[in-house]
C-alpha positions, -999 to +999 in steps of 0.1 A: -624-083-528-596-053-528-562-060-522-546-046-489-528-024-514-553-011-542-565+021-543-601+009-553-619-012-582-599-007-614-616-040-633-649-050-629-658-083-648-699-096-647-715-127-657-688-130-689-693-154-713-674-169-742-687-191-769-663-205-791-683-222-826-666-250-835-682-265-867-714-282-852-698-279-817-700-248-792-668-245-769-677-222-736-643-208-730-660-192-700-690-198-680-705-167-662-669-154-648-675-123-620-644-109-603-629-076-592-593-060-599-582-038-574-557-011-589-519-016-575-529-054-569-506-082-582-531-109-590-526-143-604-548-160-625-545-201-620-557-226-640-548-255-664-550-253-703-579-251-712-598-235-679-603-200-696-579-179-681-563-168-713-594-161-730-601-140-697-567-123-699-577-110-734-619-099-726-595-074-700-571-069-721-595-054-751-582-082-778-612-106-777-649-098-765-677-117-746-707-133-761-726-120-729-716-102-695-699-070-692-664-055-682-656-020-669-622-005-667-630+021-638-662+032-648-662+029-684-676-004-697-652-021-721-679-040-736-698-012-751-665+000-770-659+001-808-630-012-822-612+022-825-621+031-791-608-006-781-573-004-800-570+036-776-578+018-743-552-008-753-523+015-763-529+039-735-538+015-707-525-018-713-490-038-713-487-067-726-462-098-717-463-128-735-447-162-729-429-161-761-415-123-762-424-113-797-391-093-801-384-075-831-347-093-846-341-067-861-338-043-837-321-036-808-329-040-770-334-004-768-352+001-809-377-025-795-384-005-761-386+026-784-409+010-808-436+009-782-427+044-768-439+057-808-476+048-795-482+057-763-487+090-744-473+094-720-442+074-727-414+064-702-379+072-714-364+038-733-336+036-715-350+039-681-377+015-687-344-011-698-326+001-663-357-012-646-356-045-655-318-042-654-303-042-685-290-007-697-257-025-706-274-044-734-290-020-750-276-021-782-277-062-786-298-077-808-322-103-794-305-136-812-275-117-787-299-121-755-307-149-733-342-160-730-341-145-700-329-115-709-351-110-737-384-112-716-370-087-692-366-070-727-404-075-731-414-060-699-393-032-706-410-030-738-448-033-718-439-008-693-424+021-710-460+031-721-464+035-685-496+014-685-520+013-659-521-026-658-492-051-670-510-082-685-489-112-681-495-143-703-475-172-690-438-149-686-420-179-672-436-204-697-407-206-716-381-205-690-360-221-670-366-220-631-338-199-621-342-170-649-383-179-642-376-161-605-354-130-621-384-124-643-410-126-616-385-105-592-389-078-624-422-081-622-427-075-581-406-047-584-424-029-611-456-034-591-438-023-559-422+010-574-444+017-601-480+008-585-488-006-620-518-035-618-501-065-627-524-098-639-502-126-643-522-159-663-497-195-651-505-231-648-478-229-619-495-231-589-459-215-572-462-187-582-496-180-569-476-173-537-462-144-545-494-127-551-521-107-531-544-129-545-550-157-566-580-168-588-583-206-594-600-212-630-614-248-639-637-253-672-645-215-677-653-213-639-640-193-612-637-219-588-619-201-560-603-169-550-574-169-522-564-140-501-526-147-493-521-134-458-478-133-464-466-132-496-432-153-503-408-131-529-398-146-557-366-160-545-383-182-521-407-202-547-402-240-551-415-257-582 
């Protein structure tokens, strides 16, 4: 299942499972899930609320784990970690993007790319990883001083100066509107593209499936179908 451009298996999910206990009531976030990630691959993860994808996101992303089934990050299986050995993998491996950017107020643009550099690494320099997503020139505003916009790219400045391995992506254009939706995605193509970072993107938006190698359609905790694209659109061509 590699991606024309992955340089072999960086994720390996089997037979995962999720139980959530609801009083006398058992909700199965996810029902015997097995996929591949290849690393370098932009994949997108489609589903309605409710389908599992989120819960997915964060088995990878080493903030939840299974009730059964097993996950390996290369060749080390995530499932058999402890929870010091989990919160490591996270801060050297992992990006995180969130629909709702999660901003410090107090800070700057550039303090809240810093903030992240303190525990990683192999950090990128701050003000490189805001030139990426193109916004050295507002460095020093405050986020209430941002856009929306602007304050996600913020976000994925924040995500990718650790210089993760994988960029996890939960919802990014959620809260958006469609024309700063397809600046954020174009930030996120070109940090795959020039970076070869693994980004997993998690949207109910079924456009912006397009712009990935592949997509994974979730329904009810299932994997119900996985689509090679043969030509990928860019951002600036999605309709939705």
């Amino acid at each position: 299942m590699a991606a024309e451009s992955g340089n072999g298996t960086i994720f390996r999910v089997e037979n995962l499972k999720k139980d959530y206990p609801m009083g006398e009531v058992t909700v199965r976030a996810l029902r015997d899930v097995s996929l591949e990630v290849s690393a370098g691959e932009f994949l997108v993860i489609l589903g309605p609320s409710g389908s599992g994808k989120s819960t997915l996101l964060n088995i990878i992303g080493g903030i939840d784990s299974p009730t059964a089934g097993r996950v390996f990050f290369k060749d080390e299986e995530l499932t058999g970690y402890s929870e010091p050995e989990l919160t490591r993998y996270r801060r050297r491996h992992i990006g995180f993007v969130f629909q709702f950017y999660n901003l410090m107020p107090n800070l700057t643009a550039l303090e809240n790319v810093e903030m992240a550099t303190e525990i990683s690494a192999n950090p990128m320099v701050p003000r490189e990883a805001l030139r990426l997503v193109g916004l050295d020139d507002r460095r020093d505003h405050f986020p209430s001083q941002l856009s929306g916009g602007e304050q996600q790219r913020v976000a994925i400045a924040r995500a990718v100066a650790k210089q993760p391995e994988i960029l996890l992506c939960d919802e990014p254009t959620g809260a958006l509107d469609f024309q700063t939706g397809k600046v954020v995605l174009e930030m996120l193509q070109h940090i795959n593209d020039e970076t070869g970072t693994t980004v997993i993107v998690i949207t109910h938006n079924a456009a912006i499936g397009k712009m990935a190698h592949r997509v994974i359609r979730m329904m009810d905790g299932h994997v119900r179908e996985i689509i090679e694209n043969a030509e990928r659109l860019e951002p600036s061509q999605l309709e939705w």
